[in-house]
N, C-alpha and C positions, 0 to 999 in steps of 0.2 A: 385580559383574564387573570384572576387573580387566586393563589394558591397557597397555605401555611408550611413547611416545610417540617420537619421533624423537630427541629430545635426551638418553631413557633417564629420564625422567620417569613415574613412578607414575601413570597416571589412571585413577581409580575411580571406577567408575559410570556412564561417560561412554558406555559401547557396550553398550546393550542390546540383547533377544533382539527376533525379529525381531517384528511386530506387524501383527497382522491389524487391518483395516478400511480406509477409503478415506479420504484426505486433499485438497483441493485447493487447493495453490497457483497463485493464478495471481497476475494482475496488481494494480499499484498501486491502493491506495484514493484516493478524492476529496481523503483529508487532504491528500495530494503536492502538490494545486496553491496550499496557502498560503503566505505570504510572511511573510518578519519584518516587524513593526510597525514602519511609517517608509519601507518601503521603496517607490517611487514606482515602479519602472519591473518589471515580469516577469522573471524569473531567465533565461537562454539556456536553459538545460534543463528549465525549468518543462512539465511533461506536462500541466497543464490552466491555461487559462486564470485571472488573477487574480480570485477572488470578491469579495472587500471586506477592509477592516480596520477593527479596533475601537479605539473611543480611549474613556476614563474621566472623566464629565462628572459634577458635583455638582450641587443634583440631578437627577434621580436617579441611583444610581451604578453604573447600568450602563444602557449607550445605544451606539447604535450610529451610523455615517452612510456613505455612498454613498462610492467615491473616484473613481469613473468618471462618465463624463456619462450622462445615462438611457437606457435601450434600445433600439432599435428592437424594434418587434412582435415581429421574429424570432430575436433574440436572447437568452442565458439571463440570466435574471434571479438574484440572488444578491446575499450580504451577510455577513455575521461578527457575534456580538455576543460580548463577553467573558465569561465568566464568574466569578462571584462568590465571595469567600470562602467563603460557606455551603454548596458542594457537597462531601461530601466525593470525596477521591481517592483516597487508601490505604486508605477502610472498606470495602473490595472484600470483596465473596464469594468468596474463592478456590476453591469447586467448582467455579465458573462465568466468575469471571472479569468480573461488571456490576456496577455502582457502584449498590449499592441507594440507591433514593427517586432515581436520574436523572434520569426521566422526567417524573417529577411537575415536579420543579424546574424543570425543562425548560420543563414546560406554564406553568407558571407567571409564571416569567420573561416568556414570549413571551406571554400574554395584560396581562401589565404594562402590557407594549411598546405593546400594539395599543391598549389603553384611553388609554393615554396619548399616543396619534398626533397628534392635533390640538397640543396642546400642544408637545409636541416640534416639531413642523414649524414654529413660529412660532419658538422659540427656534433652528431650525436646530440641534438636536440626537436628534432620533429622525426617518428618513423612512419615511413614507407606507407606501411599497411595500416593507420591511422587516417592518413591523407588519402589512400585509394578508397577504402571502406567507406568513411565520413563524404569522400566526392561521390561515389557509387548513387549512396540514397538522395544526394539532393541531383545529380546528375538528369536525371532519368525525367525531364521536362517535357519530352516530346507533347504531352498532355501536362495541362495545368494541375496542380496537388490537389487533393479532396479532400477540403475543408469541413469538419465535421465533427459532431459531441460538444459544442463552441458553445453550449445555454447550460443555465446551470443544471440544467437537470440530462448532464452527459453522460452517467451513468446509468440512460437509458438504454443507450445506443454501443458505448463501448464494450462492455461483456458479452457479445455475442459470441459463437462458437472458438474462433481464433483467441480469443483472447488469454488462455492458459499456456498457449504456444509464447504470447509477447513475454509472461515473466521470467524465462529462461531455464536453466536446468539447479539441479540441488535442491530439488522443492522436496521429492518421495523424502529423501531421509531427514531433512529437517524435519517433515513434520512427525513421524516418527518418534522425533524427540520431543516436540511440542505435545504429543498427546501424552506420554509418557509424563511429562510438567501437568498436566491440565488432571490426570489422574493421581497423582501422587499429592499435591498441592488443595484437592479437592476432597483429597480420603476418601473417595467414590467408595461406591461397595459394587459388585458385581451385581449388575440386571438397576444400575440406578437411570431414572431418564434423564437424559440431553436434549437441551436446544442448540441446535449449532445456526444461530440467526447470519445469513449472508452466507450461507454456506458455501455457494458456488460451483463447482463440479464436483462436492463433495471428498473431497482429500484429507479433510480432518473427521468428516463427520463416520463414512468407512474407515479409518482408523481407530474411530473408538467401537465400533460395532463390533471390529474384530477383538476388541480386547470386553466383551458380553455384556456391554450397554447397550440399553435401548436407545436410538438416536433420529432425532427428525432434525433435518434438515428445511430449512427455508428460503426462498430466493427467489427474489424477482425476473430472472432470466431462464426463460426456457429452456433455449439452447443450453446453455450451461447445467441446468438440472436433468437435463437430457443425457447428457454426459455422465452426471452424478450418479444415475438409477444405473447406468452400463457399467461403473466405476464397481458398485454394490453388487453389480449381477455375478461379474468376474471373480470378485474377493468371496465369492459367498456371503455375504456380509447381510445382516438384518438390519439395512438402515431405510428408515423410508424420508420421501421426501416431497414437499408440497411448495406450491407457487404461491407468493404472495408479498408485500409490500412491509417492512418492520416497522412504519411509523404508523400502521394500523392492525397490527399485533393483536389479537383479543383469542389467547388463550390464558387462562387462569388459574392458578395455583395447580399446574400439571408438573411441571418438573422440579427436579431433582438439582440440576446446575445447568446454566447457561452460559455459552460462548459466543465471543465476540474475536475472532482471531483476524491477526494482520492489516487495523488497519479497517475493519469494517464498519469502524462508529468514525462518524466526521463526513459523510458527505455532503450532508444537509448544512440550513443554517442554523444558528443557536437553537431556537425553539424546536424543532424539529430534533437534532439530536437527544436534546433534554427526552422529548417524546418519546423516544427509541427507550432510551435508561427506564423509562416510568415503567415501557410494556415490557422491558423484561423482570422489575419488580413485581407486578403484578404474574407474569407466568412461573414465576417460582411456588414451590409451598415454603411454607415458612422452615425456615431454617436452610433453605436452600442457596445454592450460590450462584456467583456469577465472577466470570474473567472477562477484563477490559483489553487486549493487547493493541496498544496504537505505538507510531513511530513517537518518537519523543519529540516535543515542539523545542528541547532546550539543548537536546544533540543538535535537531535540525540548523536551528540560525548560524551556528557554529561552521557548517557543511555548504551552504549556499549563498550567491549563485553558482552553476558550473553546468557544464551539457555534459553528458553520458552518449556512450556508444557503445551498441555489441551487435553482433551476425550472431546466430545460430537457429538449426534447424528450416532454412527456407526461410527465417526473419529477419530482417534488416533495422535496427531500432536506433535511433538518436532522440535522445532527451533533452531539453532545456530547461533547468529548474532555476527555478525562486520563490521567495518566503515575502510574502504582503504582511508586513507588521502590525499595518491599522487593521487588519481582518482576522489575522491568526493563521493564513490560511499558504498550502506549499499551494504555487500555482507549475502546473508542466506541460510545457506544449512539446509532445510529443511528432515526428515524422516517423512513416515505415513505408517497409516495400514486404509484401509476405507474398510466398512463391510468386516472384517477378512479377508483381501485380502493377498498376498505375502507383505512384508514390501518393500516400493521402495523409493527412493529420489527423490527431486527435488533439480536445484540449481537455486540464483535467482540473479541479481544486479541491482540495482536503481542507479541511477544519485541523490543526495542531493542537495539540494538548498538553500543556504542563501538569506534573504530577497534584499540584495542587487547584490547580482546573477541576483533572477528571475525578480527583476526591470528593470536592466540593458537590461539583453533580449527582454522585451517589450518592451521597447521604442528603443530597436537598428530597432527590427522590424515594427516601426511605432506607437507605441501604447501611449497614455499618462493616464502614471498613475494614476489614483483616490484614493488610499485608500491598507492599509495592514492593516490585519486582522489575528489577534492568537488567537480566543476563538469565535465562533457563538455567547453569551453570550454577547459579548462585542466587535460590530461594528466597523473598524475602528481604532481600538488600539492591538497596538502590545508590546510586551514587551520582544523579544528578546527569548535567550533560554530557557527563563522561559514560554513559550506555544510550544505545541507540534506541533498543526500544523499551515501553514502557506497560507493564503488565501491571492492572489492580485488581485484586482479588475482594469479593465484600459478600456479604449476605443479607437477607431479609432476616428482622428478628423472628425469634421465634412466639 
């Protein structure tokens, strides 16, 4: 299928027909709250508190260590350990989208770790509570782990009720300050309408309600918008919210600005995302706007491979990330245990986006750019792979 773009540009293949079944984008993965290696202090915009980071110790050569002082009881427990040349990254199944033998290595690594606790704790180079933690989740074998969300369309299955529990804490005030960016940057006027597309349990979209926008929220998960309407009942909040699929979007020249927060454009493949961008040109009225916020694909490669680990709340979370270069795409096969459940997996794959990617896509789609943004902190100014994430702001002409 073939389509002219604004500049009178040939694009083929980019607008496909419409496609039945359910999608959910919602919000940020756990990945958003890491840090580059070295960095001491929490980013301003960081949405979950800092887990740990890894440094490379001979032997053996991969170890990890604390950078916070230890926890209280009530606090989440977490750590980072790197990962090692021998995983691969690009031998992806692309049916699906998982980095075959992840898991195993995974298992592996982390019972290294645990065996060799004592040891490390003398030399100050592997802690305790790393090793027990990390053995904990893969431990718990009595039953086989449940394989699951493994086809590319696994963000059918992962957003279910639990899932605002796996991103961890630091979410209420970060977004806070995200909504405070999204209206300042946006010059809203009081009572202007919102789309908050992937809304999810609605934590931005009641944020803006409170502050006397109109605001619909949209999202393909029940559960989760189920959440979102009890989220708005509690805030008093006038946000409503409807079920429904973004790559088949047909609302038209209704709003005022649209959002796309943490990370909710990129789960599909090429065509498919382009599609998303079309329908939220089309639901704007003219002169209206829209914000992009995805992780930066040009921090990312910078940050990966490496697994992640944290407790908190009754959740038990180890990550294994990497970056497929021929695809664009982070791939994360996640393990958990949530209130001492059977231990099961998820797998995940995002689409990455370089700033001149997700440019490029706006304006094919009609949109002129206004402004890139890598830091809330600092409006307007990007600085490449040195910010983690990646905010476009643009508009329909008028």
């Amino acid at each position: 299928m073939s389509s002219k773009g604004p500049d009178g540009v040939d694009v083929v293949g980019l607008i496909p027909p419409a496609l039945p079944g359910v999608a959910e984008p919602t919000a940020l993965l756990s990945l958003l709250g890491w840090r580059a290696p070295g960095d001491e202090v929490m980013a301003e915009d960081s949405l979950e508190p800092v887990r740990g980071r890894a440094r490379q110790v001979t032997p053996p050569p991969i170890a990890a260590r604390r950078t916070a002082p230890p926890p209280s009881p009530a606090a989440p427990k977490s750590g980072m350990v790197a990962k090692g040349d021998d995983t691969p990254i690009n031998g992806v199944d692309q049916s699906n989208g998982v980095a075959p033998g992840a898991v195993p290595q995974a298992k592996a690594a982390a019972r290294k770790a645990a065996s060799s606790a004592d040891a490390g704790k003398a030399a100050g180079e592997v802690d305790s509570d790393i090793a027990g933690l990390v053995g904990e989740i893969l431990d718990g074998e009595q039953e086989p782990a449940q394989a699951r969300h493994t086809g590319p369309n696994w963000f059918h299955e992962i957003f279910d009720k639990d899932y605002p529990r796996t991103r961890g804490a630091g979410w209420e005030r970060a977004v806070q300050r995200e909504a405070d960016f999204i209206v300042a940057s946006m010059g809203l006027k009081a009572g202007a309408r919102i789309l908050d597309l992937g809304c999810g349990d609605g934590i931005h979209a009641v944020a803006l309600a409170e502050r006397g926008f109109e605001v619909l929220g949209v999202d393909s998960s029940e559960p989760l918008l189920e959440q979102a309407q009890k989220r708005a009942a509690a805030a008093g909040a006038k946000a409503a919210f409807a079920l429904g699929d973004m790559r088949e979007l047909a609302l038209d020249a209704q709003f005022d600005a649209v959002i796309c927060m943490n990370t909710t454009l990129g789960y599909f493949n090429d065509r498919q995302n382009y599609q998303v961008v079309e329908r939220c040109f089309k639901a704007l009225t003219p002169g209206g706007q829209i914000i992009i916020d995805v992780v930066n694909r040009d921090w990312v490669i910078n940050e990966v491979p490496l697994r992640v680990w944290w407790e908190d709340g009754g959740v038990l979370l180890m990550e294994e990330v990497g970056f497929d270069s021929k695809l664009s795409r982070l791939q994360v096969q996640r393990s958990l245990v949530i209130d001492e459940s059977i231990p099961f997996e998820q797998s995940i794959s995002i689409r990455m986006y370089s700033s001149h990617e997700l440019v490029t896509m706006l304006r094919l789609a009609g949109f002129q750019v206004s402004d890139v943004t890598g830091d809330l902190a600092h409006p307007g100014v990007y600085l490449g792979p040195g910010n983690r994430r990646l905010l476009v702001r643009a508009s329909r002409p008028e």
